[in-house]
Backbone as a chain_set.jsonl record, in Angstrom:
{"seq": "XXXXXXXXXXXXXXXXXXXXXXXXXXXXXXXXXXXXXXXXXXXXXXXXXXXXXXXXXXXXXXXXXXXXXXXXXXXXXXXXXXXXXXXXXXXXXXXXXXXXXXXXXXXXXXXXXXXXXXXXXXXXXXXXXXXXXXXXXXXXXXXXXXXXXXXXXXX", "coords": {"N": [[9.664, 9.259, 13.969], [12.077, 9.19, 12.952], [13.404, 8.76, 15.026], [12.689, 5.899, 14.978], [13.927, 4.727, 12.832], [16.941, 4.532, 13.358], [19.505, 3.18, 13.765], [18.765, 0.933, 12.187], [20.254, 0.554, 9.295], [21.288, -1.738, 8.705], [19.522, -3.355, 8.512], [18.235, -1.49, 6.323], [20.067, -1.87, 4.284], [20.131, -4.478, 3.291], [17.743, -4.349, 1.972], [16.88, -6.113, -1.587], [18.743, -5.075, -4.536], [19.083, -3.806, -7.699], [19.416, -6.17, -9.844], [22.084, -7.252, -11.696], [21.284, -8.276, -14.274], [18.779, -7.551, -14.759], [19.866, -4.558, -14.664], [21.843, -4.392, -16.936], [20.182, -4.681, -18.958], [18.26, -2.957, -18.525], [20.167, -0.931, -19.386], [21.138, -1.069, -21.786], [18.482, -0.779, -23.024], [17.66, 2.206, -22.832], [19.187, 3.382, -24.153], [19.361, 5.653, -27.45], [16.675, 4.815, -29.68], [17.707, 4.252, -32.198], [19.87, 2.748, -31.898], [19.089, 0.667, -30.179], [19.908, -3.012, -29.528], [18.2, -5.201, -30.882], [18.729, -8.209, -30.759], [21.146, -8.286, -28.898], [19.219, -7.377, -26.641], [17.327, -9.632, -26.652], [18.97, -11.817, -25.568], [20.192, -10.756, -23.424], [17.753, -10.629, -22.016], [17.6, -13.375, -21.776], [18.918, -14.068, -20.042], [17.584, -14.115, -17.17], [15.44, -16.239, -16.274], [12.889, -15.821, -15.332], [12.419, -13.593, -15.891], [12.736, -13.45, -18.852], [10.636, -15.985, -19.043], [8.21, -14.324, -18.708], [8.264, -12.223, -20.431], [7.917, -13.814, -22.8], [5.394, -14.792, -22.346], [3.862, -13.022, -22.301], [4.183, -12.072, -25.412], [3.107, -13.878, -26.113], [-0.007, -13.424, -25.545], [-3.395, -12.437, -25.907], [-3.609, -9.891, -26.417], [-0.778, -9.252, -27.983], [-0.608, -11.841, -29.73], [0.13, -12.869, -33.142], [-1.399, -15.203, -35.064], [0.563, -17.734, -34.852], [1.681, -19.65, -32.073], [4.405, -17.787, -30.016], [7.714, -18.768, -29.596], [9.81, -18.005, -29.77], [12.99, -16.325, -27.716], [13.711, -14.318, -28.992], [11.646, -13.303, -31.42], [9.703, -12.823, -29.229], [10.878, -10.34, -28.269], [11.03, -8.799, -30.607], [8.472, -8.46, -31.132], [6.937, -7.191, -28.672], [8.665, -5.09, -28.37], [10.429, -2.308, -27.672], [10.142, -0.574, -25.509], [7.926, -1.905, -24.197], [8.988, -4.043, -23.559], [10.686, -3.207, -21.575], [9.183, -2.3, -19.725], [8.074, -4.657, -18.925], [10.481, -5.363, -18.016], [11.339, -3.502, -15.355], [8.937, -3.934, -13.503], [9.032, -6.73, -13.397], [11.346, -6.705, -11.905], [10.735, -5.508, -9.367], [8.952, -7.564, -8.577], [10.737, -9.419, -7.795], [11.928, -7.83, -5.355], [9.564, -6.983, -3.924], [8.695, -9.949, -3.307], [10.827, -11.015, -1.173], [9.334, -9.779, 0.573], [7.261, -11.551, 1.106], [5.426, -12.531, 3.677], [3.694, -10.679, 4.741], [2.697, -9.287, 2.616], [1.081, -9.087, -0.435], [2.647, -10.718, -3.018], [2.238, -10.639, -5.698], [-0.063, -9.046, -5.816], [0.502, -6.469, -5.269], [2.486, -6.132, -7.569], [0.338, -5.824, -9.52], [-1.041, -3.567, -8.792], [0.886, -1.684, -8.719], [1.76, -1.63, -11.296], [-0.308, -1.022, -12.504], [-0.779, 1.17, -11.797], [1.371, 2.538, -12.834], [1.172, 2.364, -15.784], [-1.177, 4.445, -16.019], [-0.151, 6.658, -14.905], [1.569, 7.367, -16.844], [0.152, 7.475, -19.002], [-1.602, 9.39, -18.375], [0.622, 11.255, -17.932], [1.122, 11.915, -20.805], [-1.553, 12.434, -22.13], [-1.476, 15.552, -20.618], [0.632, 16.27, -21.878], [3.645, 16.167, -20.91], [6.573, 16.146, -20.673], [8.18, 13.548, -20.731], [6.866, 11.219, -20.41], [7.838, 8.306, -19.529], [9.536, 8.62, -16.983], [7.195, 9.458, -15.789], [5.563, 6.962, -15.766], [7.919, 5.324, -14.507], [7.74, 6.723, -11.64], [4.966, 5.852, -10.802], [5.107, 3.323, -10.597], [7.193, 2.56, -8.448], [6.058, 4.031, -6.678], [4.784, 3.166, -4.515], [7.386, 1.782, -2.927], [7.823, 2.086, -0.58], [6.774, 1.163, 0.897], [8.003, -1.58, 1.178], [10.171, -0.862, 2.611], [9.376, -0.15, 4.795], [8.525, -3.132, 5.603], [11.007, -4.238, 6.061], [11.854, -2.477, 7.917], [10.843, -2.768, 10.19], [9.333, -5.238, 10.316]], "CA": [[10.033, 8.405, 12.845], [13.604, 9.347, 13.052], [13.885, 7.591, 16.127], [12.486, 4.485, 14.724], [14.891, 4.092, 11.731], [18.012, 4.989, 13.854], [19.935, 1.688, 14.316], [18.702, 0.178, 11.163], [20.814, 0.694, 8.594], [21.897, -2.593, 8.237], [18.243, -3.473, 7.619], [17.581, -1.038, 4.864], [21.215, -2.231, 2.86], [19.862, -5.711, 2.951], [16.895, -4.785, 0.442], [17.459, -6.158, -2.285], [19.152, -4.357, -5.299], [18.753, -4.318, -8.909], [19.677, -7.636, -10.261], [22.789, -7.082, -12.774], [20.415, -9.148, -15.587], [18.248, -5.956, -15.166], [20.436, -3.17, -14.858], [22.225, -4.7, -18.421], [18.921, -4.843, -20.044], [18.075, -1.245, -18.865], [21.337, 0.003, -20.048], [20.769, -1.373, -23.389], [16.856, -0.292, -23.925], [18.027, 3.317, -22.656], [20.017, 3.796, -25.484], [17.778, 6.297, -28.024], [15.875, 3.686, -30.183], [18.149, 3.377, -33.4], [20.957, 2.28, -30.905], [18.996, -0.765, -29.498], [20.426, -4.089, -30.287], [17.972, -6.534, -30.088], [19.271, -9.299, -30.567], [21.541, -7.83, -27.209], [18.43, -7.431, -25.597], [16.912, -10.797, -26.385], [20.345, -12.426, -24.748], [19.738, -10.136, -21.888], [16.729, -11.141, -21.115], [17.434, -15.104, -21.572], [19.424, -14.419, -18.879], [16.855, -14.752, -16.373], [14.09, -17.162, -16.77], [11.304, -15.19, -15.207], [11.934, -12.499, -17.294], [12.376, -14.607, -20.097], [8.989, -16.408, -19.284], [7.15, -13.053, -18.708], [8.297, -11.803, -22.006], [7.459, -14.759, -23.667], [3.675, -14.776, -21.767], [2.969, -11.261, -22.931], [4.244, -12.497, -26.559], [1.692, -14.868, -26.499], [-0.828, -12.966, -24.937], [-4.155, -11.933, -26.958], [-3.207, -8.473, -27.127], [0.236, -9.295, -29.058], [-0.335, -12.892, -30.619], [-0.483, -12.978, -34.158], [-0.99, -16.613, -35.574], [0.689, -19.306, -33.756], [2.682, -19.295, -30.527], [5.946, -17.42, -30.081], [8.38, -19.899, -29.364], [11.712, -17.765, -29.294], [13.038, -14.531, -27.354], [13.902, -12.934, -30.242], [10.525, -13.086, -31.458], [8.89, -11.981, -28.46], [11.497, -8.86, -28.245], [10.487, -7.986, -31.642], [6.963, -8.309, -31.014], [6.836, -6.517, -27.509], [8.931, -4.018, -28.566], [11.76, -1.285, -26.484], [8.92, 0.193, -24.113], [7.018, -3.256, -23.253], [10.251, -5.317, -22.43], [11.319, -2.223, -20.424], [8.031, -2.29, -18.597], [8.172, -6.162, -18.189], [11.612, -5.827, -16.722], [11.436, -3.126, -14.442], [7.68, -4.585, -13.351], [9.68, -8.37, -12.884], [12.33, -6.468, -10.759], [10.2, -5.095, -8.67], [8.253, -8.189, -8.114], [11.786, -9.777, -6.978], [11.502, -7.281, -4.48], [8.671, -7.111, -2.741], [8.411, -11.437, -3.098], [11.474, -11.415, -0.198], [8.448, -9.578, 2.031], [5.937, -12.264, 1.565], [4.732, -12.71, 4.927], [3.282, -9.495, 5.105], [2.465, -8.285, 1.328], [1.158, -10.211, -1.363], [3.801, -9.511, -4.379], [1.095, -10.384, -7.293], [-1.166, -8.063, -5.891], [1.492, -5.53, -5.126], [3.275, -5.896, -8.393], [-0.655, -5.603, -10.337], [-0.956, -2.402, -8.356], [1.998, -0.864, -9.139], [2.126, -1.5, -12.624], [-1.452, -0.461, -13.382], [-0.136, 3.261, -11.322], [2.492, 3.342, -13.686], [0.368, 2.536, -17.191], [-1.818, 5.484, -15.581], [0.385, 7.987, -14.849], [2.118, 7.433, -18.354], [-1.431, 7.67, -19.938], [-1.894, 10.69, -17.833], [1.359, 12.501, -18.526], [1.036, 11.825, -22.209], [-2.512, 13.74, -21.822], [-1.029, 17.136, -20.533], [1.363, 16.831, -22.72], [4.224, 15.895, -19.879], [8.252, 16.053, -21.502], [9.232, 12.14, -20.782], [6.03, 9.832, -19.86], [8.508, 7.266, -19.159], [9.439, 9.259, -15.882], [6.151, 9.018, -14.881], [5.69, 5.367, -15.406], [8.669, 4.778, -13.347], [7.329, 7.239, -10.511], [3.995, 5.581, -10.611], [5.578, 1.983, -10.34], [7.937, 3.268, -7.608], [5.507, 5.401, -5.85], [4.648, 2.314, -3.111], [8.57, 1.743, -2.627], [8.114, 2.945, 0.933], [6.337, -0.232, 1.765], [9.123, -2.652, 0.814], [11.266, -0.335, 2.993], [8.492, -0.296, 6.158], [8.395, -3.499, 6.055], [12.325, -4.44, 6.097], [12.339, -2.133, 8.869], [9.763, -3.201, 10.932], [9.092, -6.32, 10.732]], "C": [[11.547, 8.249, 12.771], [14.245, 8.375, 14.061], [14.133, 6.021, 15.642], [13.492, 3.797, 13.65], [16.137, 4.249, 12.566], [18.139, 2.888, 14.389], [19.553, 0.613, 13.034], [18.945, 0.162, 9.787], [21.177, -0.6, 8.176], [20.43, -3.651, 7.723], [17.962, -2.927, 5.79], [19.158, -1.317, 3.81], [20.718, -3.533, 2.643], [18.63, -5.879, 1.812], [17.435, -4.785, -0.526], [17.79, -5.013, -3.462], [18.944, -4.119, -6.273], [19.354, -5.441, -9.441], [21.038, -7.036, -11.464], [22.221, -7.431, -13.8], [19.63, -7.836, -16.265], [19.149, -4.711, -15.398], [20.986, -3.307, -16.45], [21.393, -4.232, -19.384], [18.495, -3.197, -19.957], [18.755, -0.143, -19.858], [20.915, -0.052, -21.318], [19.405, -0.954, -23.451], [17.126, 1.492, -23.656], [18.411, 3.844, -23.413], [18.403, 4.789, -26.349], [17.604, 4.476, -29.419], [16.602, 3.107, -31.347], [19.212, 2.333, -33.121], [20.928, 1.02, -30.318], [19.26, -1.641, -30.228], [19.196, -5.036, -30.023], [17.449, -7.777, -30.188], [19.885, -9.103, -28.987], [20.036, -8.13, -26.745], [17.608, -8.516, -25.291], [18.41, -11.879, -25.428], [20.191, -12.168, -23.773], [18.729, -10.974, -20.985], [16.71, -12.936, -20.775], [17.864, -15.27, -20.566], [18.907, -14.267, -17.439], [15.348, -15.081, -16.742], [13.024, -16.676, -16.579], [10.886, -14.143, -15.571], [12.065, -13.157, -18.461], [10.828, -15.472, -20.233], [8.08, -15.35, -19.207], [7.172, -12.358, -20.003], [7.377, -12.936, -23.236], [5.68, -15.045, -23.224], [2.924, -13.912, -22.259], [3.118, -11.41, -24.682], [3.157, -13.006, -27.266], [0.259, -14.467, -26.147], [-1.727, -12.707, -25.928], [-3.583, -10.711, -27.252], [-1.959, -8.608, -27.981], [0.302, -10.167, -29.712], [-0.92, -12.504, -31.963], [0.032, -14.446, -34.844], [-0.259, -17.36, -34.512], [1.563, -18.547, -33.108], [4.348, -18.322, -30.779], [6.89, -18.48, -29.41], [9.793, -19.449, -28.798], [11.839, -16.145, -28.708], [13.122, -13.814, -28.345], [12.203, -12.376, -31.214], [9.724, -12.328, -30.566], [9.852, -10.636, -28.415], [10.891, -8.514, -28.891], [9.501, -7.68, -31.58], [6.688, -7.166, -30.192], [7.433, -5.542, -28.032], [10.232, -3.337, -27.36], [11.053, -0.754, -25.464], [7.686, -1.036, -23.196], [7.9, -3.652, -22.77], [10.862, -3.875, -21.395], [10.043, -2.486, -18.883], [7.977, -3.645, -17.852], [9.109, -6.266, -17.444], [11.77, -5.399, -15.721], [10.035, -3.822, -13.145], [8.463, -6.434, -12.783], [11.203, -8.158, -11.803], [12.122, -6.085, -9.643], [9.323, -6.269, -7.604], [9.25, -8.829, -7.11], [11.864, -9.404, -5.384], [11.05, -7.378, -3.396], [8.096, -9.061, -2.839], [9.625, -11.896, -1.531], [10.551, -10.723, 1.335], [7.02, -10.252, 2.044], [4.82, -12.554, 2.555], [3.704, -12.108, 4.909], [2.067, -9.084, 3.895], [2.351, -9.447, 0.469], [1.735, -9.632, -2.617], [2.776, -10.039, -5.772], [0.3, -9.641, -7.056], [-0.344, -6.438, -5.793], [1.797, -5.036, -6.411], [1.92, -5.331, -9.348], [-0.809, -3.679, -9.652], [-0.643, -1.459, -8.804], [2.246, -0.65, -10.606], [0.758, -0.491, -12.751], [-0.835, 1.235, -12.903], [0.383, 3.471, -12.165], [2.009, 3.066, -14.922], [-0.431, 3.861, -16.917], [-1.372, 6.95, -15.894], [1.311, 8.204, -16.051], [1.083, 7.795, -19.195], [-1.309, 9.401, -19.619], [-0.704, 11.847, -18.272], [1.391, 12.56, -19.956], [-0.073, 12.652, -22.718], [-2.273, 14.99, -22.149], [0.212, 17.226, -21.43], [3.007, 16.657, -21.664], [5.555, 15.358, -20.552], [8.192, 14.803, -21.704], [8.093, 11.865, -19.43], [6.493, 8.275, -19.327], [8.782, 7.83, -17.657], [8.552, 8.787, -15.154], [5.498, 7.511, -14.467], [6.343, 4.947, -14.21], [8.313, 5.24, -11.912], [5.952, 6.244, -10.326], [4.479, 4.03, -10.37], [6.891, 2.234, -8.809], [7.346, 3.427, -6.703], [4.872, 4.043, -4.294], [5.878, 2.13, -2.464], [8.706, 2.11, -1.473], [7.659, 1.804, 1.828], [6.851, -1.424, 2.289], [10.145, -1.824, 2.66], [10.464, -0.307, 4.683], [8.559, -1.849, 6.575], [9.967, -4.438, 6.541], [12.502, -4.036, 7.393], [11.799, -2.79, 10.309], [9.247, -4.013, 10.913], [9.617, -7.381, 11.21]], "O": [[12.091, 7.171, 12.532], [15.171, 7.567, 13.986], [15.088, 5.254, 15.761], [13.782, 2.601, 13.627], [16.749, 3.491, 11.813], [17.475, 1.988, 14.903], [20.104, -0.488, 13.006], [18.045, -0.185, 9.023], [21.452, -0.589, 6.976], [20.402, -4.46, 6.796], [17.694, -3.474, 4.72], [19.184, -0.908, 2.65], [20.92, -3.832, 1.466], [18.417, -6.835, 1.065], [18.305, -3.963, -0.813], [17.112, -3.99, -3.373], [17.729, -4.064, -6.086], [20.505, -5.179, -9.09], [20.571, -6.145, -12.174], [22.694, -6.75, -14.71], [19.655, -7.304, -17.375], [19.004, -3.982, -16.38], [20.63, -2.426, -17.232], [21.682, -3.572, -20.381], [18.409, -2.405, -20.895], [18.398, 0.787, -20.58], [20.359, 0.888, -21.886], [19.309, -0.648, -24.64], [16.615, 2.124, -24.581], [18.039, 5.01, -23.547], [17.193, 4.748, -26.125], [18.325, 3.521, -29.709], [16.445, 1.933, -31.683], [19.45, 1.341, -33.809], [21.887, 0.325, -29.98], [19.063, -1.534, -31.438], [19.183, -5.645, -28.953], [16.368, -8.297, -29.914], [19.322, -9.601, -28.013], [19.784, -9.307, -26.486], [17.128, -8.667, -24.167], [18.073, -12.666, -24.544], [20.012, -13.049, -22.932], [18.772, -11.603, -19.927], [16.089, -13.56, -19.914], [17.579, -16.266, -19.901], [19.732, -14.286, -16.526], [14.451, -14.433, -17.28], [12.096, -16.87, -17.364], [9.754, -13.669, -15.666], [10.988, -13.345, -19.026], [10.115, -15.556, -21.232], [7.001, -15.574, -19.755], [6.148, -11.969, -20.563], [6.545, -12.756, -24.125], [4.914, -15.544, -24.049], [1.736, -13.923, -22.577], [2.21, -10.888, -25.329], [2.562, -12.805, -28.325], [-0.644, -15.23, -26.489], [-1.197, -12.669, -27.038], [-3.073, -10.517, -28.355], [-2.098, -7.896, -28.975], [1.134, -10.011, -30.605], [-2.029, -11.991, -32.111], [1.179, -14.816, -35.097], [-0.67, -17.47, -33.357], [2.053, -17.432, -33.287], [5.126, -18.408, -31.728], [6.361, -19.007, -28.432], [10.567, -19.949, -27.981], [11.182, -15.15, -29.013], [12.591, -12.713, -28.497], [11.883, -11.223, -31.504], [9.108, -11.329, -30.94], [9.128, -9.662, -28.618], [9.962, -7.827, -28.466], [9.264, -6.527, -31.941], [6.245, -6.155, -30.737], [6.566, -4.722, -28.336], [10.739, -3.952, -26.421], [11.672, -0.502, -24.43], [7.008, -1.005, -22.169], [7.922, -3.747, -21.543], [11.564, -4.107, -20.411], [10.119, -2.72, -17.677], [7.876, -3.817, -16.637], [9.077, -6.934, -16.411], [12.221, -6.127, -14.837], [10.373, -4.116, -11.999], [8.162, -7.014, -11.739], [11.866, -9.003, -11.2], [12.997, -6.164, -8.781], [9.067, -6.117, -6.41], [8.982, -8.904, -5.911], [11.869, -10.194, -4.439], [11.533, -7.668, -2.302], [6.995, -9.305, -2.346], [9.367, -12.905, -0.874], [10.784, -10.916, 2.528], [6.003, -9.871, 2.623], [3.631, -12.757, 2.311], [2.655, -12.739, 5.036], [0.918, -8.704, 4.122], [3.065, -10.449, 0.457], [1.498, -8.546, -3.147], [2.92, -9.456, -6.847], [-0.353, -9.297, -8.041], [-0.806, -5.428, -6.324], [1.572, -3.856, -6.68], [2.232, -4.357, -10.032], [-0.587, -2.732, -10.408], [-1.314, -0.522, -9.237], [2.833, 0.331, -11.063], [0.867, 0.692, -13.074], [-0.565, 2.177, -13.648], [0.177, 4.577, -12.665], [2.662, 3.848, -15.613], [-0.288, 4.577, -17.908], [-1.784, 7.881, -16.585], [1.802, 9.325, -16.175], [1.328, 8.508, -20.168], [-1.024, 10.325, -20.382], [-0.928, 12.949, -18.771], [1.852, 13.647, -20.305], [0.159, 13.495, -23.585], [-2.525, 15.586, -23.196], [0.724, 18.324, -21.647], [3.646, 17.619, -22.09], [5.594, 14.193, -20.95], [8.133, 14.535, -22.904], [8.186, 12.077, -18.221], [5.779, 7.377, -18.88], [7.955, 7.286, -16.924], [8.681, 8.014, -14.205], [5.105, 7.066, -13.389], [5.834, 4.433, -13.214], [8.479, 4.446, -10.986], [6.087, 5.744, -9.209], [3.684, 3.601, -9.534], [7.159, 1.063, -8.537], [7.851, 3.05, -5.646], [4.645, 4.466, -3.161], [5.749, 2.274, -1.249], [9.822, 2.54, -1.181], [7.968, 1.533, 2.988], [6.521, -2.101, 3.263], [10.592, -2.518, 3.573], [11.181, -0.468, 5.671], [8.647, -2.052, 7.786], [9.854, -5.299, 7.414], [13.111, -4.773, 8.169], [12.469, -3.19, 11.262], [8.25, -3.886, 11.624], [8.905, -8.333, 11.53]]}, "num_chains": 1, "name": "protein.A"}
């Protein structure tokens, strides 16, 4: 295996990164909860459209609509909440991702995957009782991240 990665370094810097739009938006929902702005975090997110339309999809969604459509980010923030728009963004950064290894990998089935792992293993560490279920989310959304990186190399 060692062999095989040797020489491709300039492969694995070319996956992509976190998007500055996201890392912002992380920074800000990271904060402890009385700390979040969000208003900030609706701004954040306007600033890219397909997180902006994914927020606004899940807004509208049965599980969060109440009464008529959501129409504005700030609405859907409020609605969704500091732990859904976290999930939508890291979940829409991810899709970024693995969508530059199309060929290969289908990134809606990828990204459905990965999320459901990481609703799971948040369920699950919440269970045993597990410090910081957010952790595990992110490990369980993560935990394919080897695939993105197989196929960068190797294909």
């Amino acid at each position: 295996m060692r062999k095989a990665l040797e020489g491709k370094d300039e492969l694995l810097a070319s996956i992509p990164s976190t998007p500055a739009v996201l890392q912002s938006l992380l920074d800000e929902l990271n904060q402890s909860a009385d700390n979040v702005n969000l208003l900030r975090v609706a701004e954040i997110v306007g600033r890219d459209e397909s997180l902006a339309a994914q927020c606004l999809r899940m807004a509208n969604s049965a599980l969060y609509r109440r009464g008529r459509a959501m129409d504005s980010l700030r609405g859907a923030v409020r609605t969704l909440g500091i732990a859904h728009i976290r999930d939508i963004a890291i979940s829409c950064g991810l899709l970024k991702v693995v969508s530059a290894s199309r060929k290969v990998l289908d990134p809606i089935i990828f990204w459905q995957h990965s999320l459901a792992c990481a609703i799971l293993a948040r369920k699950l560490a919440r269970s045993v009782g597990f410090e910081d279920p957010e952790k595990a989310y992110l490990a369980g959304l993560m935990h394919d991240i080897g695939f993105i990186v197989n196929l960068v190399c190797f294909s």
